[in-house]
N, C-alpha and C positions, 0 to 999 in steps of 0.2 A: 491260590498261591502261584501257581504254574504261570496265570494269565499277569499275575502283577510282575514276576518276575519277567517276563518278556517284554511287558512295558519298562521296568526298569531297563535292560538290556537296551531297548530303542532308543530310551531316552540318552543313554550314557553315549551311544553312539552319535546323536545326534550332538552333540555338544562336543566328544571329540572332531567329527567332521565340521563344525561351524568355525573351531577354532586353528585346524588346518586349513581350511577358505579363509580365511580373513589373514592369516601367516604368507600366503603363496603368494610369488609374485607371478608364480607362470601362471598363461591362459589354460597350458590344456590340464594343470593340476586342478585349477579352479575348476573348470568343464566335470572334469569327472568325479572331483567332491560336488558337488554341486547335481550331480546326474543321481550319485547315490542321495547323497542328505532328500532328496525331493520322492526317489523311489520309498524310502525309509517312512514318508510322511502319508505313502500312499496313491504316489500318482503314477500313472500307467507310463509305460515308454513310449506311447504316441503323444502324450502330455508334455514328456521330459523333452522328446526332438524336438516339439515343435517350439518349446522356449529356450534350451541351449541350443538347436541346429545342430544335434547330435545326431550321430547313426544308431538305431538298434541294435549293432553291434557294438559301437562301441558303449554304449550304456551298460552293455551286458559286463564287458569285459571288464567296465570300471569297478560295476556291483560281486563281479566274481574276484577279483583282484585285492578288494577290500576286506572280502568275506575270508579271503587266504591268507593278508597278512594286516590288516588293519589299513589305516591311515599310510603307513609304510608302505603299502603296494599302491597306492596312490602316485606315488612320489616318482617323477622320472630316472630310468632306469641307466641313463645315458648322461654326459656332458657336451661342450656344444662343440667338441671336436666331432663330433657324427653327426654333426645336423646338415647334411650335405645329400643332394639325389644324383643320381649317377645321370648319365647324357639321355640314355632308353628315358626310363623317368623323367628329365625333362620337357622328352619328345610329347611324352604320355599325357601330362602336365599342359603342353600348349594346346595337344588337337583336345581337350576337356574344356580348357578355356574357350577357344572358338564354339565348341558346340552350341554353347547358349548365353547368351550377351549376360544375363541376370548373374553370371559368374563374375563376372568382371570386377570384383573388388576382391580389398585384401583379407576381409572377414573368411568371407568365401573362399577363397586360395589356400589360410589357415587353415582352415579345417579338412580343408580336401588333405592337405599335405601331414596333418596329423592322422588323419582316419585311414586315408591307404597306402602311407609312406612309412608314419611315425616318423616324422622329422616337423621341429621346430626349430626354426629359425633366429635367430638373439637377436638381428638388427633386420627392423622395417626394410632397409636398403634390397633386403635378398629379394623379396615379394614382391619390389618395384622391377627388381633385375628381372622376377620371370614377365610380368607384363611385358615391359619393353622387348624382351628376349622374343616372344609373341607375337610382336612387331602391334603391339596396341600401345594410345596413347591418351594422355591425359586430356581432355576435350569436355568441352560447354556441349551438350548434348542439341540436337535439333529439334524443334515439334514438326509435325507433321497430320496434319486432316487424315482422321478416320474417313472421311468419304470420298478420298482422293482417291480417283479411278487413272489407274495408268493406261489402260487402254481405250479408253474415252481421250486422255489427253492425246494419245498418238493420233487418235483417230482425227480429234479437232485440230490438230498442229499439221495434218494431211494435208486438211480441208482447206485452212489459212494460204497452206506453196501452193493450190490448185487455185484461190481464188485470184491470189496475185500474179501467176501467169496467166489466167482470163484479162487483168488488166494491163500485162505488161507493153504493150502496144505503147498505152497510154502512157505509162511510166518513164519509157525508153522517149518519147517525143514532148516528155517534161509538162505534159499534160493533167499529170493525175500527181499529187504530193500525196504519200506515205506517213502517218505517224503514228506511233506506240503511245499510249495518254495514262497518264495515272495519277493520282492523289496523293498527297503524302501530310501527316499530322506533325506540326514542330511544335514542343510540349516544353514546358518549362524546367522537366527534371533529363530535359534528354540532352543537355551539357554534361552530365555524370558517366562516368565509365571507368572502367581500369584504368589507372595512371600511376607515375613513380612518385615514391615517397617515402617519408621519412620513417624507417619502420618504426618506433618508438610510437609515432604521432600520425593517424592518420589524416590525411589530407580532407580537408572541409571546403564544398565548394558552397557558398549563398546564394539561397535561390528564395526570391519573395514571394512564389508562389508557383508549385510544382501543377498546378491547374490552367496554367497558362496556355493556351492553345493557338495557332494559327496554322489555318492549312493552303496549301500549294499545290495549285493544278500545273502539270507537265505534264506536255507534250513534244516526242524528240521524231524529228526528221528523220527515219529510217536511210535514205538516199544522201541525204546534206551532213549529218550530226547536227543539225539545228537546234534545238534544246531552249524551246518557249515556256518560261515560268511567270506564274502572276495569284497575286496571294488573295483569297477568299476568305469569309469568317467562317466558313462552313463548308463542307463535302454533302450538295445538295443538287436536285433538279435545277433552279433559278440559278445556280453559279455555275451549275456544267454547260448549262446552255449560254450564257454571260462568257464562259471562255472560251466555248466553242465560237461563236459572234469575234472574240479578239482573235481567233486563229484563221479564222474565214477574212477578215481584212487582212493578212498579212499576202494573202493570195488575192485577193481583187485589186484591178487596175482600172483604169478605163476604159480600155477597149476591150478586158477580156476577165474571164473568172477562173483559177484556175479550178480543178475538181480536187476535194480530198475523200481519200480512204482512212479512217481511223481505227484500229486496233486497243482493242481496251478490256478490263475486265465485266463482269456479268452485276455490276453493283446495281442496285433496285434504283438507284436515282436516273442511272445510263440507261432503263428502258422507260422511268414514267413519264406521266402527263405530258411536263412541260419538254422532256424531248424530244414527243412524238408529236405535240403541234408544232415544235422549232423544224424538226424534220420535213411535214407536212407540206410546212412553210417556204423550205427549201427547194424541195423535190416535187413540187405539186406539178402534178399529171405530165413528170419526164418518166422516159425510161431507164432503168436499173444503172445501164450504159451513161444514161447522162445525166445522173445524181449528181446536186452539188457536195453531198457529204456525206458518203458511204459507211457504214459500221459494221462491225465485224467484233466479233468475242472471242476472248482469249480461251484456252481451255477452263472449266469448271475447277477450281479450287488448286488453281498452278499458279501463284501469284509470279515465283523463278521463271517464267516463259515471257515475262514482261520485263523488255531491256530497261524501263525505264525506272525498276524497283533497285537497281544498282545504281543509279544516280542519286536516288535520297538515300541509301548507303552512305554514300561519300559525302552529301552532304551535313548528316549527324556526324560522319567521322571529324568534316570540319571544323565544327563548332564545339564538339569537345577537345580538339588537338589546343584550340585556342579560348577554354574553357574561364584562363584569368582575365579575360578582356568583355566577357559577361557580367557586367555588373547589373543589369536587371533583363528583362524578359524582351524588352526594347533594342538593347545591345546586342543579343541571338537573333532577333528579325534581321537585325543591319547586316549582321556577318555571312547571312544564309542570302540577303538579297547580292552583299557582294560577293559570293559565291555564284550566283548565276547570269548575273552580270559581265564578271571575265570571265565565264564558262570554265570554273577549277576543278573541271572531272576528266577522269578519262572515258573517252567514248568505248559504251559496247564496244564489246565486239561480237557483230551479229553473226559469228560463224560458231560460237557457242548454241546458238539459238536455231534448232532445228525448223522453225517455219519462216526463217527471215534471212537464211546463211544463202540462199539463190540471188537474195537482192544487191550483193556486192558485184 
C-alpha cells in the first residue's frame, strides 16, 4: 500500500509539473520544471545537466523549491523591473565571456546569468548588449589546418627574405624577375553570395550548372604588379608547366633571357614528373646562380603568405558584384577574363607580407 501510494504521489506530480511546462513562457521556469519532472522519472543530475545545461546546483535548488512549495516555488519570484546586473557584474560577465570562445552565445550567457545572477532578461536586445559591451561581434567564423605550424611558417618565411637578398644583386640590375603563382578554381555556383533583397522574396540567381569549372593560373610580378592570367581546364603538371613556357616568353628576347624566381605553394603537381623534366630542361648543367627558373615554396599550409590568393578574392568578388549579367557559365569566364585584362584589383600590398615587405 505504502509503495502504491508513492507511486500515486509521482504520478500526480508529474502531471502537475508537465502541465506547468507546457503553461510557461519563461526559459528558466521551464529549465527547472523540466529539471524536477526528469529527477522525478529517475534520472541522476549528471543526466539532468547534461540535457538542460544546468548546474547541480541549481537542479537542486529547483528539486528543493518544489518539494517546499509545489509548482508555486517554481514560479519566478521577481518581475522584470530587477532583471538588471549591476556594473561589478557586468565586469564579472565580460572577463567569463573571454575566457572561453565556446561561451560566446546567447544560450550560454542565459544561463550563466540565471545560475549566478538570477537575472532574466525579457528582451534578446540585453544579451546582444553584453556581447557587444565585450567588444565581440557577429562574424562568419575562419577555418583553419590542424596542421598549421606557425613556427615552421616563421621559419620558412625567414628562409624566402634570406633567399631573395642572395638574389638581390640580380633583382636591383633587372636581371632576375620575381613572382608569387597560384591557382584559383572559377565554379559555376561562385556568382552566389550575400546580396540585397527583397525581404519578403529571396533573391534567385540561375545557374545551369553549379559544376562548372574552369581554372586560372596567376602569376603576379612582385617588383612590377604585373599580374599574368591564362585559363587551363585543369590544375595539373602538363598546364603548370604549359604556363610556366607562356611566363618564360614574356622574358625572352633575342639577345637575352631574363632569369625568373618563382614562389609558389608545395601542390603535388609543382614538384612532379613533368616539372622536374621542364626544369631539367631549363637548368641543364647551369649553376644554382644561373638557373633559368628558380622555385621556391611558400610556407606548409599558409595559403595567406601568397599575395596572389587576394587577387582571386577580388576576382569572385567581381563576378558576384555583377552576378545579373551571368546568364550562363560562359558569361562568368568573359567577366573574370575582363577582370584581368584591365587589371581591376588592387595590388598587394607586400608590406603585409612578411617575406616580400624588403622587396619594395
Amino acid at each position: 500500500m505504502e509503495v502504491t501510494a508513492q507511486l500515486d504521489s509521482i504520478s500526480t506530480d508529474l502531471i502537475d509539473l508537465t502541465e506547468f511546462i507546457d503553461r510557461t513562457n519563461n526559459i528558466r521556469e521551464w529549465k527547472k520544471g523540466q529539471a524536477v519532472r526528469l529527477n522525478l522519472q529517475g534520472l541522476s543530475y549528471a543526466e539532468i545537466s547534461l540535457i538542460l545545461k544546468m548546474s547541480y546546483r541549481s537542479i537542486a535548488r529547483a528539486k528543493k523549491e518544489y518539494k517546499q512549495q509545489g509548482v508555486l516555488g517554481l514560479k519566478l519570484k521577481y518581475k522584470g523591473s530587477k532583471n538588471y546586473l549591476t556594473e561589478v557584474q557586468k565586469n564579472e560577465v565580460k572577463i567569463w565571456l573571454l575566457e572561453k570562445p565556446e561561451r560566446r552565445n546567447i544560450s550560454e550567457i542565459e544561463r550563466h546569468l540565471i545560475e549566478t545572477y538570477d537575472v532574466v532578461f525579457k528582451s534578446p536586445q540585453s544579451y546582444y548588449d553584453i556581447l557587444k559591451n565585450s567588444q565581440l561581434t557577429w562574424q562568419k567564423s575562419n577555418k583553419q589546418n590542424t596542421r598549421k605550424n606557425p613556427e615552421a611558417i616563421k621559419k620558412r618565411t625567414q628562409e624566402i627574405v634570406e633567399i631573395l637578398e642572395e638574389f638581390k644583386p640580380d633583382i636591383e640590375a633587372g636581371t632576375l624577375s620575381v613572382y608569387a603563382l597560384d591557382e584559383c578554381h572559377v565554379q559555376g555556383d561562385d556568382v552566389c553570395s550575400y546580396l540585397w533583397g527583397d525581404s519578403k522574396d529571396r533573391e534567385v540567381i540561375a545557374i545551369n550548372n553549379e559544376r562548372d569549372r574552369q581554372t586560372y593560373y596567376g602569376a603576379l610580378n612582385l617588383l612590377t604588379n604585373q599580374f599574368i592570367a591564362s585559363p587551363y581546364g585543369a590544375g595539373n603538371g602538363v598546364n603548370t608547366v604549359k604556363f610556366l613556357a607562356e611566363l618564360k616568353a614574356v622574358h625572352t628576347q633575342e639577345d637575352s633571357e631574363q632569369k625568373i624566381l618563382l614562389i609558389w605553394d608545395g601542390a603535388s603537381y609543382h614538384r612532379g614528373e613533368e616539372m622536374k623534366k621542364f626544369l631539367t630542361l631549363q637548368n641543364h648543367e647551369k649553376e644554382r646562380q644561373d638557373w633559368s627558373i628558380i622555385c621556391e615554396r611558400l610556407p606548409t599550409y599558409a595559403p595567406e603568405e601568397n599575395p596572389v590568393e587576394g587577387i582571386w578574392l577580388q576576382v569572385k568578388n567581381f563576378i558576384r558584384r555583377f552576378h545579373y549579367r551571368c546568364k550562363s557559365f560562359a558569361s562568368v569566364k568573359r567577366l573574370v577574363e575582363i577582370f584581368f585584362k584591365y587589371q581591376l584589383f588592387n595590388r598587394p600590398n607586400l608590406k603585409k607580407y612578411d617575406a616580400f615587405a624588403k622587396l619594395i
